[in-house]
Each structure stands twice: as structure tokens, then as C-alpha cells.
C-alpha atoms as one frame of an Amber mdcrd trajectory, in Angstrom:
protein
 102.520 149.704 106.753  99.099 149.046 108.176  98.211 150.451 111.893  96.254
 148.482 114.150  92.814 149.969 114.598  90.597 149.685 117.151  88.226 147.145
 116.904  84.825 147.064 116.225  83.864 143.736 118.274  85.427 143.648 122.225
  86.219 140.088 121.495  89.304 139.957 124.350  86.447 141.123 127.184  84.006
 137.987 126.518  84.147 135.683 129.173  87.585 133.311 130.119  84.706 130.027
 128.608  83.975 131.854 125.637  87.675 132.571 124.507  88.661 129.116 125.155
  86.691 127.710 122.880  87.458 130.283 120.555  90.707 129.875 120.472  90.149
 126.210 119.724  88.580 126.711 116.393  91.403 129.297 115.061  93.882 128.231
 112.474  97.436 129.413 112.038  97.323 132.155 110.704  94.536 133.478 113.180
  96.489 132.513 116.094  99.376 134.024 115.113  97.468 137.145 115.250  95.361
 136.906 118.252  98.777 135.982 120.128  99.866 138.831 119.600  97.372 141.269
 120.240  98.211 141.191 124.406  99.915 138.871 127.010  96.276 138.044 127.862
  95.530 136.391 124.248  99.358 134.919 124.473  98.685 133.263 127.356  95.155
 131.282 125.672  97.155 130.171 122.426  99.770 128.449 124.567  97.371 125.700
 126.286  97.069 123.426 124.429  99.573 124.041 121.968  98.996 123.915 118.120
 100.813 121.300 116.392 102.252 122.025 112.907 104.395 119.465 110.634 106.913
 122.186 109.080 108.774 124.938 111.301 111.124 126.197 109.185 113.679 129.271
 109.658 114.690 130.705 106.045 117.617 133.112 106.204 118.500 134.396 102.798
 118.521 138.576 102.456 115.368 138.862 104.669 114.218 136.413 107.451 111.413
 134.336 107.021 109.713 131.676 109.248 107.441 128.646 107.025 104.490 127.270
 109.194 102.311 124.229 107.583  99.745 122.060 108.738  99.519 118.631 107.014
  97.693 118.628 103.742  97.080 122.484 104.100  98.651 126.200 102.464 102.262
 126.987 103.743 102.225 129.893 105.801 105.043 132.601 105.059 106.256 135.369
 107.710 108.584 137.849 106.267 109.994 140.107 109.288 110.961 143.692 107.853
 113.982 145.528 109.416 115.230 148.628 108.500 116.920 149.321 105.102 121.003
 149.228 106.212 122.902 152.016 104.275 126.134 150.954 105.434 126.516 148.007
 102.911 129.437 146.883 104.638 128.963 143.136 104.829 128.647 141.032 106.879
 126.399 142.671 109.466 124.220 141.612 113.091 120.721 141.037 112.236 118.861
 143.799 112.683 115.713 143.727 115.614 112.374 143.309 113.222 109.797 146.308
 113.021 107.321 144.342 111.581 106.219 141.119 109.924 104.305 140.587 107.367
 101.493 137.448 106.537 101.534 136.045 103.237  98.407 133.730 102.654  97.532
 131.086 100.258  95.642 133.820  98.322  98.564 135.980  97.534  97.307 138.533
 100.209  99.407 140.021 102.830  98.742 141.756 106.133 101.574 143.623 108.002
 101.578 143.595 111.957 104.232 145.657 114.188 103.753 144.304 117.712 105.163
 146.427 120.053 106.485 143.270 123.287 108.794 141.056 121.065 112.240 143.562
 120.195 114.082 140.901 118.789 114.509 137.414 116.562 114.987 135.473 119.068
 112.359 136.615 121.125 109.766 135.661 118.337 111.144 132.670 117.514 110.542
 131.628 121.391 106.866 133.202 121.103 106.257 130.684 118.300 107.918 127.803
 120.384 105.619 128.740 123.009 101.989 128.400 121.051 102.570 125.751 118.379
 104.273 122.226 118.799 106.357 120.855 116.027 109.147 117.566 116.204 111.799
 119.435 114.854 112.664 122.822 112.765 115.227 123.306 110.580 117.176 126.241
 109.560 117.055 126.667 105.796 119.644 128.966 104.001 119.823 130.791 101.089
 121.327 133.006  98.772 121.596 136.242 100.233 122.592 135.165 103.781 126.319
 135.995 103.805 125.420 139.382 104.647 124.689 138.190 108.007 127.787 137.605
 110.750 127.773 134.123 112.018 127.956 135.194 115.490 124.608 136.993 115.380
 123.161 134.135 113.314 123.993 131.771 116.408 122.827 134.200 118.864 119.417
 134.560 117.611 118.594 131.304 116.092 120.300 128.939 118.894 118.214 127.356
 121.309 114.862 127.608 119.538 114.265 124.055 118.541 115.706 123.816 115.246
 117.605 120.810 115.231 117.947 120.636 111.285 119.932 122.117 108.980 118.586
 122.085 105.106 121.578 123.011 102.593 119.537 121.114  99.455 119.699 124.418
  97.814 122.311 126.662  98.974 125.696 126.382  97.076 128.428 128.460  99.061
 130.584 125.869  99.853 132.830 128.064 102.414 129.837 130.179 103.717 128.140
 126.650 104.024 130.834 125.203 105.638 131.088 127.914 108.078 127.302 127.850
 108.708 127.795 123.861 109.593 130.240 124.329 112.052 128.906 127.227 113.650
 125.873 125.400 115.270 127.161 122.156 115.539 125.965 119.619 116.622 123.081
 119.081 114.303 120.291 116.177 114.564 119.464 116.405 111.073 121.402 117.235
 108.181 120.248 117.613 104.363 122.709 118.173 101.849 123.149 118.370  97.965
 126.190 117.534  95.853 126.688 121.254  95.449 127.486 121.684  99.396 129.589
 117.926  99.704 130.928 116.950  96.606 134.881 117.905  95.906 134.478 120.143
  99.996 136.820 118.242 101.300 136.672 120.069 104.548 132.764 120.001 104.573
 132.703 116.325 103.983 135.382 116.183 107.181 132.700 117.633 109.241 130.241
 115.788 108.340 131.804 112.090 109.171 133.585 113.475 112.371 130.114 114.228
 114.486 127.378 111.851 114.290 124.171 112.780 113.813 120.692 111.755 114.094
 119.781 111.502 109.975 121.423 111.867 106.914 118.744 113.128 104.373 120.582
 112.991 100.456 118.467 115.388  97.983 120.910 114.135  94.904 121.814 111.535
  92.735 124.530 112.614  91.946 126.688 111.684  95.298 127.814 107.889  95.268
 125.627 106.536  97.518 128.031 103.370  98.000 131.179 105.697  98.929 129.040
 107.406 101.164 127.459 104.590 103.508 131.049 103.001 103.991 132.428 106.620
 105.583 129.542 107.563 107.430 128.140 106.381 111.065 124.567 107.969 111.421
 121.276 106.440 112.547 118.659 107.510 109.906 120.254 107.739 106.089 117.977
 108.207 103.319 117.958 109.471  99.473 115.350 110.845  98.386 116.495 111.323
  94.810 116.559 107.781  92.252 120.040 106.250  92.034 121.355 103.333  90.057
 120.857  99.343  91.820 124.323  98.055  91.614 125.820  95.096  93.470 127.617
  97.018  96.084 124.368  97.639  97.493 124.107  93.310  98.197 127.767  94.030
  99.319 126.870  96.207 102.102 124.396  94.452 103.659 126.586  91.285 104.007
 128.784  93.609 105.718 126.302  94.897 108.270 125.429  91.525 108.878 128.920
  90.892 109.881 129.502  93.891 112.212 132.160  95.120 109.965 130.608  98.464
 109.068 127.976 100.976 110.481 126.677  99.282 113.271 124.548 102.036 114.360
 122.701 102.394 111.479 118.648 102.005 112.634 117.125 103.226 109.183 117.288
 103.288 105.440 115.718 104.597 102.631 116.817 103.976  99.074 115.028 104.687
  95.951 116.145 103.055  92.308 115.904 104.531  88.889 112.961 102.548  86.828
 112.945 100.196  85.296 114.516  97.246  86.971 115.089  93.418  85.637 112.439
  91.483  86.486 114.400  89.681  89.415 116.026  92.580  90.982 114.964  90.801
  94.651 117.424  87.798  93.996 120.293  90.626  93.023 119.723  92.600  96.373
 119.350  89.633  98.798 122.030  87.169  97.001 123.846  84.912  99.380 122.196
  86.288 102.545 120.086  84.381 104.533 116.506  85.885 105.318 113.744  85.188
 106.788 109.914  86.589 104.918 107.956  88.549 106.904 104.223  88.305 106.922
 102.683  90.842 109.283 104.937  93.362 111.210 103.929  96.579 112.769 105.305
  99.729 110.603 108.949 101.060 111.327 108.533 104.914 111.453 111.824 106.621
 111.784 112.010 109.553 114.398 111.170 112.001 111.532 108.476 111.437 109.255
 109.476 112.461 105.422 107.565 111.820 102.038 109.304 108.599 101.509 108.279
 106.818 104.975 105.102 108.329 104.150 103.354 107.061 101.205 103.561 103.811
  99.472 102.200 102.685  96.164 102.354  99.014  96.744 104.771  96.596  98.879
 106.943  93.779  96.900 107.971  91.813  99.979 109.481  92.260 103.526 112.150
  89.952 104.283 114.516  89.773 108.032 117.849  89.825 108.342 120.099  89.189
 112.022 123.516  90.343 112.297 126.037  87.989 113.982 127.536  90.301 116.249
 124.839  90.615 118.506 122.009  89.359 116.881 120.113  92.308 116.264 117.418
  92.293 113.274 116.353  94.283 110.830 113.566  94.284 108.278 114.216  94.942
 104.905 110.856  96.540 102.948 111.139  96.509  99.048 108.027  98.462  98.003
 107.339 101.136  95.163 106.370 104.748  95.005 105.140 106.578  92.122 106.362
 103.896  89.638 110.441 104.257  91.592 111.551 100.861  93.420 112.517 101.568
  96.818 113.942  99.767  99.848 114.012 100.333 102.954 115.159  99.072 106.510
 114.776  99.559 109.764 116.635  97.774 112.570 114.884  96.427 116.052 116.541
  97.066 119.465 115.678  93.882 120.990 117.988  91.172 119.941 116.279  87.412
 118.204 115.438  85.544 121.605 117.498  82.584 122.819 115.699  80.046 125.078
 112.819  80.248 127.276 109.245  81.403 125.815 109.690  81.294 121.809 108.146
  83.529 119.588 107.158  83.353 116.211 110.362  83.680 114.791 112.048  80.871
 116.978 109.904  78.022 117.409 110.604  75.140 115.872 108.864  74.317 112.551
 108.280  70.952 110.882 110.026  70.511 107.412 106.471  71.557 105.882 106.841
  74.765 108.258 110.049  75.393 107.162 110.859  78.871 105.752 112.666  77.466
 102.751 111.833  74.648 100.676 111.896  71.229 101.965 115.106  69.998 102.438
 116.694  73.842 101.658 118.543  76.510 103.688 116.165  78.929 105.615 115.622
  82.293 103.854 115.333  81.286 100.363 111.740  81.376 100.426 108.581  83.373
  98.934 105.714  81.011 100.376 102.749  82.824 101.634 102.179  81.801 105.263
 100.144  78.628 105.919  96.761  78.128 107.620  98.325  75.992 110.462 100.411
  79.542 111.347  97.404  81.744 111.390  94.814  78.946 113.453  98.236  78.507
 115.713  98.617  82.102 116.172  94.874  83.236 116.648  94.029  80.182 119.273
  97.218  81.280 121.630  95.478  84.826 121.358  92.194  83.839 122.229  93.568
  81.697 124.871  95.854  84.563 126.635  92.760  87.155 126.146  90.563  84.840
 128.084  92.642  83.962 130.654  93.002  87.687 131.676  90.151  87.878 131.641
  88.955  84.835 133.810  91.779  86.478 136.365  89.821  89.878 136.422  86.836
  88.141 136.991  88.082  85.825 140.034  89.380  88.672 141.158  86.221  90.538
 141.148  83.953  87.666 142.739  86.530  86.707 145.261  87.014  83.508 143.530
  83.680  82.196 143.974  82.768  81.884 140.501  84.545  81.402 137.327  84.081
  82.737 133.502  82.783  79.469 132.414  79.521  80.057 134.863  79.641  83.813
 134.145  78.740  82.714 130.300  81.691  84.213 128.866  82.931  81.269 127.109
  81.526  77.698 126.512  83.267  74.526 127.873  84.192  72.106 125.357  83.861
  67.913 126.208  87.743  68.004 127.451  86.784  70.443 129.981  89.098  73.204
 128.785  88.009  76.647 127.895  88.404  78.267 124.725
């Protein structure tokens, strides 16, 4: 174990300015270890707080914590205990002595801070200096020599709202581990944890969660989206396209089945028939969608992250209460995918129309001429985009002709201002 020697440079005794904008240029790793060289250098890393994409909690036969900044080297701590000589499983988990840095190099540096006794109490430390949406609490094999009790005592209540079983496969210790800190936001699960655990899978359907994230193909995806009533589902691994998947969303449509589902994310084995589209969206009446803002889920994963290339985007309402959602089929890295993401704010009835509800001639019309509405692939016509750019030219300047009124006390208007140009009908454009 390495001892802390005195340093060379008094870098804590430069001026409160100085150390600010120090701080501001360290990394992860180098925060990690200025926080913890006094309450003092604490206190700097917590304002403003360092924001990190992956907080993770592995508990296997030692207790690590993952750290990673997007696009940059994970960051492992291992926290070293003393050696038990008891070997009677399961036992509390020990207070740490020391933890040790592994960086992207393959070098390590041990550090034994003296102020945090305890799990928990670093766990809270970290919490307090870096800023991450969620962590998750990622098991392993060698954690059944920890109690549950002490588990729940030290990791409870530190922000990890996720619970990553893709590669643990103790189905009665995982079981266990599910219930124990239930409820969970976030759940991700392999067919070794769910498939033939009866009792797992009973937990699983009777508290609702957040997401669903699937990390097999294995699992029938079909079975599965019938049973359960999450928000956020998604697969990550390819599964077969089969009919039932056209069955489903006909019953969504007709309230019959998961109505709080807000997002999914399928991907497909390659490669498909040519007209896979037509399979998926048989029978259901959809609208295309030209330009819509991105639906990002409240977690951000690899496959609402990237896209190769987008096939089409097509709307859907259900007839309970009118709700829509927008159904993406795109590809990434050569695999199909859809996805969907449902709107909170139902299709508008009456009063000021938008996009979606005005009335269109038969040339408008979002199928062919004379056809139902849904069935088409046309790209959007010039008449939509001139109609659509004019009434936002038109709002923009009368905002701002209200600003300037405003401003003058009325006694002049935009037109005189030379902000816009006055065309022979007298209107402004």
C-alpha cells in the first residue's frame, strides 16, 4: 500500500481564485483525488458538480464503483477490506481501508483516506461531487457472500435506481437481490435470471417500473409485452419480425393492452423481405411524418443513440383517448429497428388546427386520391412547406411589431421602423 507523502507543491494554500479554476480543468480521476485530500478540497469539487454518463456499483467478491465520461476510458475503483478468515458465508460488508485507481493505462494508485469509515459514506461523497441521471447496481459472481441486509444498508439511498442482472445467473440469489430493494426504476435482465423463474418473473409484472431493458434474444418478446405494464421497454439484442408484432399494435390502438407504454425499442435479425413496412403497419391506419422533433426516452442507451439511416416515421392515435405515437423504422449497424414513442398531449379537436388536423384538399390528402388516410409514402408537397413557413414568418413578425409598439408607445409601427416592406395590399409580410 502506498502512503501519502507530503507534497512538494502547497497547491491547497494558493488563493480561493486560483483553486477554482483549477478545479475546473481536472478530470475524474484527478478529482477523485483532490476530494479527498481535506474537507477544504471536498468542498471545491462539489460546486459545480461533474457530470458523468455511467455510475455504476459492481458487487461481486470485492466492491467496485465504474465512473465514465462520454466517449472517454472507464474509470475502475476497487475498495480493499480486510481478508475475512471466518469463511462463514454470508457476511456484512466489511468498512473499506483503501481504494485503489485503475486507469486506462493499466496503472493503479492506492489511497486510504482517513474521513469516509464506511460504503455508504463514499458512495454519498461521490453523489456529492459528480452528477449522473441514474446508477445502477451491477452484480456478479461472487456476491452471495454478502448478507442482503448489509447490501441494503449500504447501497440504499445513493441514487442507484437500476438494477443490471444481464450477467449474473443465480436465479434465487437474484431473486432475493430483486426484492430486497424494490422498487426499482430500471431493470435489465437476461434469459438466465427470467426464463423458467417463475417467482422472478412474478416480481417483475407485479411492480411497475420505469424501463424494461432485454439483453437477450432468447426471451419471447411477444409473450413478454402482453404480461408486462412498464413505460420504457426495449431489446437490445436482434429478434425475429413476426406478425404478432402488427398484432400488438392494433391492440394498443384499441386500449386493450399496455396503455402506459411511452417507449419502444425493437431491433430485427437481417435480412428482411423487401416490404417488411407493409407487414408491420398492415391494416392500421397511419399517418407519415415529415419533420418531428426527436423522442428521447428518460434514459439515454446505445440504441436511442445512434442511427445509421431512417426508413420512414409514420403516426398512429389510439381510440381510447386519442393519444399518438410515432412509430420510427430506421437501421443501425446493418439491424432493422423500430421504435416508438408516445406523446402526452392528445390529437386536438376544434378550435386552432394544427398540422395534423386541418383540412386538406383531395391533392393534400395523406393517401392517394380517392383512398383511406394512412396508406401513403408521398414526400410532402411545396404548398405544405410555403403554407407552413409564411404562418411562421407571419407570427415572428407580429411579435415582433408588438415589442416594438410597445417600446415606442405606439407611435410608430415596424413597417416605418424598416423591419419589413409593405406589399400593394397593405399587409405586412
Amino acid at each position: 500500500m502506498q502512503y501519502v507523502q507530503q507534497p512538494k507543491f502547497p497547491l491547497t494554500k494558493l488563493p480561493d481564485v486560483v483553486l477554482r479554476l483549477f478545479v475546473a480543468l481536472l478530470g475524474v480521476t484527478e478529482r477523485i483525488c483532490y476530494s479527498l485530500c481535506s474537507k477544504r478540497c471536498a468542498f471545491r469539487t462539489k460546486r459545480p458538480k461533474f457530470k458523468v454518463d455511467i455510475f455504476g456499483v459492481k458487487v461481486g467478491s470485492t466492491v467496485e464503483i465504474i465512473l465514465q465520461k462520454f466517449n472517454e476510458d472507464i474509470i475502475e475503483l476497487t475498495f480493499l477490506t480486510e481478508d475475512d478468515l471466518t469463511r462463514r458465508y454470508p457476511i456484512p460488508i466489511p468498512p473499506p481501508i483503501a481504494i485503489t485507481i485503475k486507469y486506462f493505462n493499466g496503472t493503479q494508485k492506492t489511497h486510504s483516506p482517513q474521513k469516509l469509515r464506511s460504503l455508504k459514506q463514499f458512495l454519498c461523497h461521490f453523489g456529492d461531487i459528480f452528477s449522473f441521471e441514474k446508477g445502477a447496481i451491477i452484480p456478479e459472481r461472487g456476491c452471495e457472500r454478502f448478507t442482503f441486509d448489509s447490501l441494503k444498508a449500504e447501497l440504499e439511498g445513493c441514487g442507484l435506481k437500476e438494477l443490471n442482472m444481464r450477467g449474473y445467473n443465480n436465479k434465487i440469489y437474484g431473486r432475493q437481490l430483486l426484492k430486497t430493494f424494490l422498487p426499482w426504476s430500471i431493470l435489465t435482465i437476461s434469459h438466465w435470471t427470467y426464463d423458467k423463474n417463475w417467482q422472478f418473473q412474478k416480481y417483475v409484472l407485479k411492480h411497475k417500473m420505469d424501463a424494461l431493458l432485454v439483453c437477450s434474444y432468447h426471451l419471447n418478446f411477444y409473450e413478454l409485452m402482453y404480461d408486462m405494464d412498464i413505460k420504457h421497454i426495449e431489446f437490445s439484442e436482434p429478434i425475429y419480425l413476426s406478425s404478432e408484432l402488427n398484432e400488438f399494435i392494433k391492440t394498443w390502438i384499441d386500449g386493450e393492452t399496455n396503455v402506459n407504454l411511452e417507449s419502444l425499442c425493437l431491433r430485427f435479425r437481417s435480412p428482411l423481405f423487401g416490404n417488411y413496412q407493409q407487414s408491420i403497419l398492415d391494416g392500421i391506419k397511419h399517418q407519415l411524418v415529415h419533420t418531428e422533433k426527436p423522442f428521447m426516452p428518460p434514459f439515454r442507451t446505445i440504441n436511442w443513440t445512434f442511427t445509421t439511416s431512417i426508413i420512414g416515421k409514420y403516426e398512429i392515435t389510439r381510440k381510447t383517448d386519442g393519444k399518438r405515437a410515432t412509430i420510427k423504422l430506421d437501421e443501425l449497424n446493418g439491424d432493422p429497428r423500430i421504435g416508438g414513442g408516445v406523446r402526452d398531449e392528445p390529437r386536438k379537436r376544434g378550435g386552432v388546427r394544427d398540422k395534423s388536423t386541418r383540412s386538406r384538399s383531395p391533392e393534400e390528402s395523406w393517401g392517394e386520391p380517392g383512398g383511406a388516410p394512412g396508406e401513403s409514402t408521398r414526400s410532402p408537397q411545396p404548398e405544405e412547406e410555403k403554407y407552413w413557413s409564411q404562418r411562421y414568418e407571419d407570427e415572428s413578425t407580429r411579435k415582433l411589431e408588438e415589442r416594438v409598439a410597445n417600446y415606442s408607445g405606439g407611435g410608430a409601427s415596424l413597417g416605418e421602423l424598416g423591419g419589413v416592406h409593405e406589399d400593394p395590399g397593405g399587409e405586412s409580410r
